[in-house]
VOPA-307405 format. One record per residue (C-alpha): residue in one letter; x, y, z. Coordinates in steps of 0.5 Angstrom, whole numbers, plus 500, padded with zeros to 3 digits. Example, Ala and Ser with C-alpha at 12.3 -4.5 7.8 and 13.67 -1.06 7.14 Angstrom:
<atoms>
ATOM | r | c1 | c2 | c3
ATOM | a | 525 | 491 | 516
ATOM | s | 527 | 498 | 514
</atoms>
This chain:
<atoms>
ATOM | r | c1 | c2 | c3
ATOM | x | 867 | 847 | 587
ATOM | x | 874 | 848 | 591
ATOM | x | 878 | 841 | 594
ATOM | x | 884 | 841 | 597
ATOM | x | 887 | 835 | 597
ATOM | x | 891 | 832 | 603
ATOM | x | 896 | 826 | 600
ATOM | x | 896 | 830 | 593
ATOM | x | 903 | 827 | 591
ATOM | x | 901 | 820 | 591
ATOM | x | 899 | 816 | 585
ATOM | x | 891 | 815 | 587
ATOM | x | 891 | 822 | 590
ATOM | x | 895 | 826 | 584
ATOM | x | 891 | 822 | 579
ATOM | x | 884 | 824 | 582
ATOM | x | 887 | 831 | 582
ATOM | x | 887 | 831 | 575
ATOM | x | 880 | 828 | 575
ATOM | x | 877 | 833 | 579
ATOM | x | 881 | 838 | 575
ATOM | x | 878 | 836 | 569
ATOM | x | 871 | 836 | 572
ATOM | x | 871 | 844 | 573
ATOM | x | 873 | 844 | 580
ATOM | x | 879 | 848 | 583
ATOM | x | 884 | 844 | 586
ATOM | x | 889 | 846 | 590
ATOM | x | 893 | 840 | 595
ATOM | x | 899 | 838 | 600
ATOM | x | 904 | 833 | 600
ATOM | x | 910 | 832 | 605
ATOM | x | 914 | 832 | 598
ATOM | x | 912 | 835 | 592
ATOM | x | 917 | 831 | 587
ATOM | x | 916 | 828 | 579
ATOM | x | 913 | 825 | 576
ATOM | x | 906 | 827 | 580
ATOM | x | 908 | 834 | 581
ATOM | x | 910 | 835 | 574
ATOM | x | 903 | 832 | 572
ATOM | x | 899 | 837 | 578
ATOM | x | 902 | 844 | 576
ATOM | x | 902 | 843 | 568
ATOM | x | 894 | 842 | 570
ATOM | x | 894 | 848 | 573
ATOM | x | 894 | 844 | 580
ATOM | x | 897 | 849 | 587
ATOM | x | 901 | 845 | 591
ATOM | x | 904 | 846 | 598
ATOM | x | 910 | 842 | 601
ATOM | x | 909 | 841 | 607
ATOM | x | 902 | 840 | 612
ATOM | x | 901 | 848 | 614
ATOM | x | 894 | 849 | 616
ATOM | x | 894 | 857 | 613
ATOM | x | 893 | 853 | 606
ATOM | x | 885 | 851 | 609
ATOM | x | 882 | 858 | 606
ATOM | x | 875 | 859 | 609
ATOM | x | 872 | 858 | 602
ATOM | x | 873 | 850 | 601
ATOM | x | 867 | 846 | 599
ATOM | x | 872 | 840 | 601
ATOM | x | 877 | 837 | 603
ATOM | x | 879 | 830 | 600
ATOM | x | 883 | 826 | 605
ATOM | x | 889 | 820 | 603
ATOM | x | 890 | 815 | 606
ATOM | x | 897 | 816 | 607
ATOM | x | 894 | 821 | 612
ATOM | x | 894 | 820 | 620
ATOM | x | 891 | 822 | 627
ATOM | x | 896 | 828 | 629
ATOM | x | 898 | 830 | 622
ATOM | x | 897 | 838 | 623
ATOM | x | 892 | 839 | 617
ATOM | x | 888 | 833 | 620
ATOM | x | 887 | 836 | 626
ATOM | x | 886 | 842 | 624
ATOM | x | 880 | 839 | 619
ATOM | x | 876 | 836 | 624
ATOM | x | 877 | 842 | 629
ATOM | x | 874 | 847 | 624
ATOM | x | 868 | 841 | 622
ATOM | x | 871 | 842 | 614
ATOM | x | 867 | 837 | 610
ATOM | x | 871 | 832 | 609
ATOM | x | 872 | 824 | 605
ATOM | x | 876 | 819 | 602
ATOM | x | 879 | 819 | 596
ATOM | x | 876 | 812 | 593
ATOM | x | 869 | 814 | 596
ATOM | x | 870 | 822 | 591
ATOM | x | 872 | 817 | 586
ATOM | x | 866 | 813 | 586
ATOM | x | 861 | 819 | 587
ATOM | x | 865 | 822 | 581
ATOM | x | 864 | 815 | 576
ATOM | x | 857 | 814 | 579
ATOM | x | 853 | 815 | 573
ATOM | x | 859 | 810 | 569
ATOM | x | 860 | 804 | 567
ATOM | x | 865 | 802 | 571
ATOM | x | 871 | 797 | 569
ATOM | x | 875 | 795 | 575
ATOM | x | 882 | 792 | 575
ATOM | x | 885 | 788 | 581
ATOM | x | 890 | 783 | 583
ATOM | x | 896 | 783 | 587
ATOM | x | 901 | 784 | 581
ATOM | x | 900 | 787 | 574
ATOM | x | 894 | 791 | 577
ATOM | x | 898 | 797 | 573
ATOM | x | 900 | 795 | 567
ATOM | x | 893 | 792 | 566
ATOM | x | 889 | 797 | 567
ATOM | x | 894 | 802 | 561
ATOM | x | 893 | 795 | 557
ATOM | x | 885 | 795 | 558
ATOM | x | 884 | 803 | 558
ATOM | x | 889 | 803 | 551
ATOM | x | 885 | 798 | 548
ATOM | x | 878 | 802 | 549
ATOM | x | 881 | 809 | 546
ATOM | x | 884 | 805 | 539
ATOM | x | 876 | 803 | 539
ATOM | x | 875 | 811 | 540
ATOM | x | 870 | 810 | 546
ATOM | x | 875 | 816 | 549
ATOM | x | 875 | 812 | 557
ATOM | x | 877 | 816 | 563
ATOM | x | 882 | 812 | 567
ATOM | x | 885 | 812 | 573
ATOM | x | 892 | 808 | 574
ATOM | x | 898 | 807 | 579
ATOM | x | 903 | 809 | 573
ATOM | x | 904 | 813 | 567
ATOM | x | 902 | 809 | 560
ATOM | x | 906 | 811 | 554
ATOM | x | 900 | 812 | 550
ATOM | x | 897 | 816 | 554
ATOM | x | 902 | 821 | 558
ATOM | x | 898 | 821 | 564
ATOM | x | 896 | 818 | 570
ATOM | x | 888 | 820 | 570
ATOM | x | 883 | 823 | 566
ATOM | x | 876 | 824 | 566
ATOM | x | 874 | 822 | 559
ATOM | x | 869 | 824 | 554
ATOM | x | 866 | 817 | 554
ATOM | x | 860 | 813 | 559
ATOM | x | 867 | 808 | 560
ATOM | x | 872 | 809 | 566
ATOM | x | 877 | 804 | 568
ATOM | x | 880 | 803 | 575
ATOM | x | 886 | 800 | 578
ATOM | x | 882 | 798 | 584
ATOM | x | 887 | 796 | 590
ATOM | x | 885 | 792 | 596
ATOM | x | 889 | 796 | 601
ATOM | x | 885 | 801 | 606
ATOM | x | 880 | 807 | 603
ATOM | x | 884 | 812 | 610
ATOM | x | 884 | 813 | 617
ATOM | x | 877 | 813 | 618
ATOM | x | 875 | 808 | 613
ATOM | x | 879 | 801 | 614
ATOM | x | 876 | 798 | 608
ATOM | x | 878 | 797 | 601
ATOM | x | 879 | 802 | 596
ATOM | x | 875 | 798 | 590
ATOM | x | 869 | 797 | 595
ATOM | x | 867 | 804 | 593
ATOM | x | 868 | 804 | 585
ATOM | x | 861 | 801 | 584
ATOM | x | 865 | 796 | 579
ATOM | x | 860 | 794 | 574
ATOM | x | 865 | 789 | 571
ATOM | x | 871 | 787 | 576
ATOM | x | 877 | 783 | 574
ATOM | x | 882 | 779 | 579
ATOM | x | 888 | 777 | 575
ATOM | x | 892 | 773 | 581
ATOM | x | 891 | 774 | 589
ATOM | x | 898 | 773 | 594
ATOM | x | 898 | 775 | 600
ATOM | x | 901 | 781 | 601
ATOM | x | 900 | 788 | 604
ATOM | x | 902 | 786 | 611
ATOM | x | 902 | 792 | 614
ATOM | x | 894 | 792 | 615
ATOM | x | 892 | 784 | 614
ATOM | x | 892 | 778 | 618
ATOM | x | 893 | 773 | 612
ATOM | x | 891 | 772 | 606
ATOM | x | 884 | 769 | 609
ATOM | x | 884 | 777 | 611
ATOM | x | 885 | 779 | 603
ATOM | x | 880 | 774 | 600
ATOM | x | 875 | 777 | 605
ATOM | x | 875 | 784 | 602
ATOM | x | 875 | 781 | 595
ATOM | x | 869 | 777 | 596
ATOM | x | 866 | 783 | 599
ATOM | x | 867 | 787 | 593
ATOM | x | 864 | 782 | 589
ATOM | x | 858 | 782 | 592
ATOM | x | 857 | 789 | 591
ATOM | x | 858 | 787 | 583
ATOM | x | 851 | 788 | 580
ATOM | x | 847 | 781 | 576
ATOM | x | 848 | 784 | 569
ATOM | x | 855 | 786 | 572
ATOM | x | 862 | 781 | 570
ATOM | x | 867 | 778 | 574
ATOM | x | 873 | 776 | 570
ATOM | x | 878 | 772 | 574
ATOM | x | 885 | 767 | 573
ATOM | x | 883 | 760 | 572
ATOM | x | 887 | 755 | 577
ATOM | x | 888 | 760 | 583
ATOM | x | 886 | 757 | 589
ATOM | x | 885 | 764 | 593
ATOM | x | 881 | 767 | 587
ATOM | x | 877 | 760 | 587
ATOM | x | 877 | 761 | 595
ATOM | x | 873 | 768 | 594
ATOM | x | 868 | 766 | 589
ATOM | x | 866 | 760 | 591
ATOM | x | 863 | 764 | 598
ATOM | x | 858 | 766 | 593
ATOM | x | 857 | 770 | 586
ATOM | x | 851 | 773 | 583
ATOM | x | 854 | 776 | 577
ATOM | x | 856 | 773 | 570
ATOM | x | 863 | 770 | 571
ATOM | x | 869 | 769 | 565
ATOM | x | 875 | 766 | 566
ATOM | x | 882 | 767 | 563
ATOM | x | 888 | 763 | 562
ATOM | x | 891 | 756 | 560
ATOM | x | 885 | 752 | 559
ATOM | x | 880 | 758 | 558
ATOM | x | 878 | 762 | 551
ATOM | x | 882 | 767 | 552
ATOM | x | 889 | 763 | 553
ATOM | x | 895 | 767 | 551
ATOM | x | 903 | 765 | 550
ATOM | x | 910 | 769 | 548
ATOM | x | 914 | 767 | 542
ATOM | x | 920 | 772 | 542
ATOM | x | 917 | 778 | 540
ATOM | x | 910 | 776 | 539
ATOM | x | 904 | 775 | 543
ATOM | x | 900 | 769 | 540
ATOM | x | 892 | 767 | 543
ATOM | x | 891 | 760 | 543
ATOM | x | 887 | 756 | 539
ATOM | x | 887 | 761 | 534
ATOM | x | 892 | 764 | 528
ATOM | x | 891 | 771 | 532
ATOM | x | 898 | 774 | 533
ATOM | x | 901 | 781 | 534
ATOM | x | 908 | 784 | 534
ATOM | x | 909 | 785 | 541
ATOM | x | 912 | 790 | 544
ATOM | x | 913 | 787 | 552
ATOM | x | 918 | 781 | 556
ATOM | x | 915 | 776 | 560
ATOM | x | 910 | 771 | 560
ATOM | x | 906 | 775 | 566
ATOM | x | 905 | 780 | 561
ATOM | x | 901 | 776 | 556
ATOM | x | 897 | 774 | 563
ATOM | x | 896 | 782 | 564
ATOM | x | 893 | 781 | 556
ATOM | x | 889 | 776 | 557
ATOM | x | 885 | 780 | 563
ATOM | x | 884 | 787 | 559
ATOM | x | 883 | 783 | 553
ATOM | x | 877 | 779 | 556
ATOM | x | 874 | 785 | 561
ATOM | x | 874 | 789 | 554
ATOM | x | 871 | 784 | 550
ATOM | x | 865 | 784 | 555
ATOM | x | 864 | 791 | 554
ATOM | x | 863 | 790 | 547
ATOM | x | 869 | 791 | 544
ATOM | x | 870 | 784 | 538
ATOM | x | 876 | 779 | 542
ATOM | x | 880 | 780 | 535
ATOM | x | 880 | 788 | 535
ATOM | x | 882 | 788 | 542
ATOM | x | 887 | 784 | 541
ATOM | x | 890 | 787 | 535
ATOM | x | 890 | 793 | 539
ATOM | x | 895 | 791 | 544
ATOM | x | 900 | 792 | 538
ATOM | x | 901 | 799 | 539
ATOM | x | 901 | 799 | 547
ATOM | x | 907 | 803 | 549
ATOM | x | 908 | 800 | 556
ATOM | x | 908 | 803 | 564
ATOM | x | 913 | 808 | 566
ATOM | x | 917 | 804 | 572
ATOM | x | 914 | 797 | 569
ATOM | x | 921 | 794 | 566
ATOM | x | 923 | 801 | 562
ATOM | x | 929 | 800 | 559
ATOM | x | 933 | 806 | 562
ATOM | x | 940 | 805 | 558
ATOM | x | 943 | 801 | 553
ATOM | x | 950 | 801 | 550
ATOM | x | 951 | 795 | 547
ATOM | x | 954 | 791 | 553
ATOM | x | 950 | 793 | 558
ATOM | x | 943 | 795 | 559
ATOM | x | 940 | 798 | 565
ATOM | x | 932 | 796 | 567
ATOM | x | 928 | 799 | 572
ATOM | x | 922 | 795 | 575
ATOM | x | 916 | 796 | 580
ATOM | x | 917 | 789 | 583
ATOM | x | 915 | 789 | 590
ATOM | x | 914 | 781 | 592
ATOM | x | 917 | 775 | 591
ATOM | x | 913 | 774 | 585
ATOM | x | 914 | 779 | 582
ATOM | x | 922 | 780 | 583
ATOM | x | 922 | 772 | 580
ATOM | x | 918 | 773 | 574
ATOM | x | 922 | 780 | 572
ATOM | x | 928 | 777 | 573
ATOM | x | 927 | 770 | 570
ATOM | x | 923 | 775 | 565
ATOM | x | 931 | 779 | 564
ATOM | x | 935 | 772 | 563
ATOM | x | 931 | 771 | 556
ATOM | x | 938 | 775 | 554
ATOM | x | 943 | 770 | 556
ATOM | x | 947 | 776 | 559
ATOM | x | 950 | 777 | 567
ATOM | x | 944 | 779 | 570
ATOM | x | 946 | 784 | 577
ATOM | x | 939 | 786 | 581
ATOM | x | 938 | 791 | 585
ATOM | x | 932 | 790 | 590
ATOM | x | 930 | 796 | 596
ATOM | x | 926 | 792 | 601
ATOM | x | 922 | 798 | 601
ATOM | x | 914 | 796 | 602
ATOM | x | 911 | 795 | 609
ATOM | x | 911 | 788 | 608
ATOM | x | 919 | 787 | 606
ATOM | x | 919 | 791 | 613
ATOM | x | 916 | 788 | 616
ATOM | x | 920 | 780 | 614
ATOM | x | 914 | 777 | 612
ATOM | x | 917 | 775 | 606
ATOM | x | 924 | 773 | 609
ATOM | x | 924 | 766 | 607
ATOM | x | 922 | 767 | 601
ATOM | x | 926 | 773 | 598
ATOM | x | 933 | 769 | 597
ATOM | x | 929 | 765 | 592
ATOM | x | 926 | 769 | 588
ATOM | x | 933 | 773 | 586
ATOM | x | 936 | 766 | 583
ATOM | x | 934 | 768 | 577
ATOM | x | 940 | 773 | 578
ATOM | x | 947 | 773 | 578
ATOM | x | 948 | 777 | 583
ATOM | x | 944 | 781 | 588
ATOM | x | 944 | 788 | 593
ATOM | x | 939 | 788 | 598
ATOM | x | 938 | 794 | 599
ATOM | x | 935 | 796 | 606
ATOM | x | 932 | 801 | 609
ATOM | x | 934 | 803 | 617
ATOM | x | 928 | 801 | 620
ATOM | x | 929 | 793 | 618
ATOM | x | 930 | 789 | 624
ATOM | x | 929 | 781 | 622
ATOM | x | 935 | 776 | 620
ATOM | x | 937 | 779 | 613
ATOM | x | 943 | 774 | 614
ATOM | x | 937 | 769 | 611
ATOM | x | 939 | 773 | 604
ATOM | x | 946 | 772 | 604
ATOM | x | 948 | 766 | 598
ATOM | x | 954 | 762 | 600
ATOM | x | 957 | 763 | 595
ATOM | x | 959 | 770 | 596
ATOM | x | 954 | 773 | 591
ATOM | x | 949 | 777 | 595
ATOM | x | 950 | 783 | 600
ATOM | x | 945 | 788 | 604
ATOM | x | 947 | 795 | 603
ATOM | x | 944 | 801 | 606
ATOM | x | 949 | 807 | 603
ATOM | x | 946 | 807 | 596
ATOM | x | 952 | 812 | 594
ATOM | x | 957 | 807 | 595
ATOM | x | 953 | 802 | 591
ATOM | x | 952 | 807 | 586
ATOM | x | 959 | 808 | 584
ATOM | x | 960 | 800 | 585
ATOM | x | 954 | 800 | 580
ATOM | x | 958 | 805 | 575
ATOM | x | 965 | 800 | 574
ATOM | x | 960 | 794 | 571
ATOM | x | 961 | 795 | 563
ATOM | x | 957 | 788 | 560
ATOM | x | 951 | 784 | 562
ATOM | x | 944 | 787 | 566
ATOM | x | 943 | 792 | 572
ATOM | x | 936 | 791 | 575
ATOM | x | 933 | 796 | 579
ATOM | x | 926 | 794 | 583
ATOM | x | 923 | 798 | 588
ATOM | x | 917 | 801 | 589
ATOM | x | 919 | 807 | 591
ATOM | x | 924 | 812 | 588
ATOM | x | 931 | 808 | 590
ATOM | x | 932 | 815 | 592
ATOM | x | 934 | 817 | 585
ATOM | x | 940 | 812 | 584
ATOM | x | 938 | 810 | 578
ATOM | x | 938 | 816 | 574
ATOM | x | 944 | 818 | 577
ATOM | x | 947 | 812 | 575
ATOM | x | 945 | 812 | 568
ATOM | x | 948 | 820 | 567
ATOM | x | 955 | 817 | 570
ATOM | x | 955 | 811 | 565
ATOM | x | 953 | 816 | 559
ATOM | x | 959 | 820 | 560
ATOM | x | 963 | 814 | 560
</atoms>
C-alpha cells in the first residue's frame, strides 16, 4: 500500500503517519512547514517529506491519498488529486478503518483530551496490554505521538473539530468508539460551530453510534454533557467525579482517591489533572484493568510535552510552557502555578480561531487574574476591542513583536514566566530559555 499524506505535520496527521508507517505501508507526506517535534518523529520512521504542496510528489503508483483537514478547495495538491480521480479519504475516516477490528477506547472534552489520553494509554502499557495510541502530544513515557500496538486495545484523542473540507462532521464520528469518555464540554472552536447547542449535537451524534455493550464515561455535574446524554443513550453509563466512585483530590504532591486509603506520590500540578485521572482511571477500569492498579499505575506517568513543562529553573526563576487555549484552561494553569507563592508573569498567544475571532474577549481579563502580570500576545488578523484586556492598574499590555517582548522577558531575574499558547509562539520560549542559560 503507498499513501501520501496532505497536512503530514500536524499532530493527527503525523501521528496517523507513523500508524500507517507501522502497518507496512509506505508513507510519504507534504506540509506547508516541515518543522520539530513532527518532523523529527516522520523522518526517524523513515517517512518522506515535502515542504510545500507541488503536485510532481503525486507519483503514478499511489494507492492513496489521505487528506487533513487543514487542507482547502485551491490548495494545488488538492486540485490536482480531484483532477487526476486519485482515491482519496479523511484521516479520521482511514483511523477508523485501520482500528476497525479493535476495541476502541475514545477520549474527549474541551480540555485535558491530550494529557488524558497519555494517562490512559500509559496505564494499559504498565498492565502490558501493549495499546496502540494516537494522541495530540508526546507522552513522556512513551516518546511518540502514535503507534500501532501490538494488543487488541486502541486509544484516541477524539476532537469534535471537523473530519476535512468534504466532511463537515466530527473526527470521532469515525472512531467507532466501543468506549467514549467525555470529561468536560465548553464552547469552543467557533470557527465552525454556532454555540455550544452546535457541539453538544456532534457529542450526541457520536454516542448513538457507541454499541449497547459499549461505555459512556462522563463528568458529573456538567450541565452540557447532562444536555447531551439526556437526548438519549443506549449503552452502559459511568460517572466520575465529586460524588461518584471514582473522585480524586491533591494534596501537595499527592493524588488521593476518595473514599478509600489509595494514595500515589504524584508527579502533575492542578486539580484538573486529578480530573484527567479520574477518566483514564475509570474507562481502564471498564476494560478490565483492577481500579487499584490503574491508579497505582499513574505513579510512573511522566507527563505531556507542552502540558505545564518546566523549561528552566535557577532557584529564583522558573520558566513553564503550557498548551492552554481557552479561558478555562489559562485560569486553571494559572491558578495551578500560584501553589508557588511567587511573582507570576503570563505570557498568553490569542492564537486559535476562537481567540481570533473574539468569542472570548469578555472573559480573557478574568481568566489571567490569577497572574501578576500579563502579555497579551496578538496575532495581525485580531480586529475586536482588545482594550477590554488592559488591567487599570497598568499590569497587562497586548504586544505583537514577539522579539521585544523576548528580551523584556530576559531582564526578570525571580518568580514564574508562563507561556500559553497552541501553536509555536514562534520559538520564543526556547529563545528565552538559551539567553537566561547563559546568564
Amino acid at each position: 500500500m503507498k499513501i501520501h499524506i496532505l497536512g503530514i505535520c500536524g499532530t493527527f496527521m503525523g501521528g496517523l503517519a507513523q500508524i500507517c508507517n507501522q502497518q507496512g505501508w509506505q508513507v510519504t507526506g507534504s506540509d506547508l512547514h516541515v518543522y520539530p517535534p513532527m518532523s523529527d518523529q516522520l523522518q526517524e520512521a523513515g517517512i518522506i517529506l515535502h515542504e510545500g504542496y507541488d503536485p510532481a510528489v503525486l507519483s503514478g503508483d499511489l494507492d492513496l491519498v489521505v487528506i487533513g483537514n487543514a487542507m482547502s478547495r485551491g490548495n494545488s495538491l488538492v486540485e490536482a488529486v480531484l483532477d487526476g480521480n486519485i482515491p482519496f479519504i479523511s484521516g479520521p475516516e482511514l483511523l477508523g478503518r485501520l482500528t476497525s477490528e479493535m476495541t476502541v477506547l475514545a477520549v474527549s472534552g474541551t480540555h485535558g483530551k491530550t494529557t488524558t489520553t497519555s494517562m490512559l494509554s500509559w496505564i494499559l502499557e504498565h498492565e502490558g496490554l501493549s495499546p496502540g495510541f494516537l494522541v495530540g502530544g508526546v507522552p513522556e513515557n512513551f516518546g511518540v505521538s502514535a503507534r500501532r500496538g501490538a494488543g487488541k486495545i486502541f486509544v484516541v484523542e477524539a476532537d469534535e473539530y471537523d473530519t476535512a473540507f468534504f466532511d463537515k462532521r466530527s473526527k470521532f464520528i469515525h472512531y467507532h468508539a466501543d468506549v467514549f469518555g467525555i470529561n468536560n464540554l465548553e464552547f469552543d472552536h467557533a470557527d465552525i460551530f454556532a454555540d455550544l447547542a452546535a457541539i453538544e449535537t456532534q457529542f450526541h451524534n457520536a454516542i448513538r453510534r457507541i454499541p449497547r455493550s459499549g461505555f459512556i464515561i462522563s463528568r458529573a455535574g456538567v450541565g452540557a454533557i447532562e444536555r447531551v446524554l439526556n437526548k438519549g443513550c443506549w449503552s452502559n453509563q459511568l460517572s466520575i467525579g465529586q460524588g461518584t466512585p471514582v473522585d480524586f483530590t491533591i494534596n501537595g504532591n499527592q493524588l488521593i482517591a476518595s473514599g478509600s486509603d489509595m494514595k500515589i506520590e504524584w508527579p502533575m500540578r492542578g486539580l484538573h489533572n486529578a480530573q484527567n485521572a479520574e477518566l483514564a482511571v475509570a474507562m481502564a477500569h471498564v476494560v478490565n484493568v483492577p481500579m487499584d492498579r490503574a491508579f497505582f499505575a499513574l505513579s510512573e506517568f511522566g507527563g505531556v510535552e507542552r502540558r505545564l513543562n518546566l523549561l528552566f529553573e535557577n532557584g529564583s526563576l522558573k520558566v513553564w510552557d503550557d498548551f492552554a487555549h481557552h479561558p478555562t484552561a489559562i485560569a486553571t494553569t494559572l491558578d495551578t502555578l500560584t501553589e508557588e507563592q511567587t511573582p507570576l508573569v503570563a505570557v498568553i498567544e490569542l492564537r486559535s480561531n476562537t481567540m481570533k475571532a473574539g468569542v472570548h474577549s469578555k472573559s480573557l481579563m478574568a481568566s489571567a487574574a490569577c497572574a501578576d502580570f500579563v502579555y497579551w500576545v496578538l496575532p495581525e488578523t485580531i480586529t475586536w476591542d482588545t482594550s477590554l484586556l488592559l488591567r487599570s492598574n497598568g499590569t497587562s499590555i497586548v504586544v505583537r513583536d514577539v522579539s521585544a517582548l523576548e528580551k523584556q522577558l530576559a531582564q526578570q531575574a525571580s518568580g514564574q514566566i508562563v507561556f500559553m499558547s497552541n501553536g509555536g509562539f514562534s520559538g520564543i520560549q526556547k529563545r528565552l530559555v538559551a539567553r537566561l542559560t547563559e546568564c
